[in-house]
N, C-alpha and C positions, 0 to 999 in steps of 0.2 A: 504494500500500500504506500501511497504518494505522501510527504511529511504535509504539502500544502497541496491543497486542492487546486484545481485550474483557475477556481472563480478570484481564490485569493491571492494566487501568480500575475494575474492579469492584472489585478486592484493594483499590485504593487509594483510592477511594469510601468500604468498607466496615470497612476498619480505621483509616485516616486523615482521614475527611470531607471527603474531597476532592470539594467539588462542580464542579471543572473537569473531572475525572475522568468525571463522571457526567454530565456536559453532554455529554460528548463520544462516548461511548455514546447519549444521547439522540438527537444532531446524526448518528450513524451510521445510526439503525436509526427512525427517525419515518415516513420515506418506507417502507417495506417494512411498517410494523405498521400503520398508515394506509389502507394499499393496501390489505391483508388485512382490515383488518377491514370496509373497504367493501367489497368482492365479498361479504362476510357479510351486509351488513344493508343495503345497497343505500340507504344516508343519510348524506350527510358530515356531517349533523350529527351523530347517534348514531357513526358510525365515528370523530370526532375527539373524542368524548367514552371511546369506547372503549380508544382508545391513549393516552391520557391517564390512564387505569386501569389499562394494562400498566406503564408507568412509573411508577406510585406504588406499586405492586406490587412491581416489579424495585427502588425504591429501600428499600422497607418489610423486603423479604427478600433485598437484596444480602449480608448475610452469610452465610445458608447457602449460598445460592448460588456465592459465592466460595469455600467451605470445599468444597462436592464439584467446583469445575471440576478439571483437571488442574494440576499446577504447572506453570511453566515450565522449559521443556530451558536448562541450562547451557549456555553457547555459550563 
């Protein structure tokens, strides 16, 4: 299991500039958006240029993003 949730890597990417933050989201989810996007277009090279555009994407609009996740549950 992940020490910080995705919603709270993003919060702190995206209010803080935390790029370990945002690595670490990256370092999560590269294999999975990678994979997807080759079963799409049937090219690692187009696929890894693809997820390479999710990511700049997710970094470009980590703030709204982070503004509609949920918060986090008080523990």
């Amino acid at each position: 299991m992940h020490a910080k949730s995705d919603a709270q890597l993003l919060r702190e990417y995206s209010e803080h500039h935390n790029e370990a933050a945002f690595r670490d989201i990256v370092v999560r989810y590269t294999d999975l958006v990678y994979s997807s996007a080759l079963r799409q277009v049937n090219s690692p090279d187009l696929a890894c240029d693809l997820a390479q555009s999710v990511f700049t994407d997710l970094a470009r609009k980590a703030r709204l993003f982070a503004e509609k996740m949920a918060p986090e549950p008080i523990r």
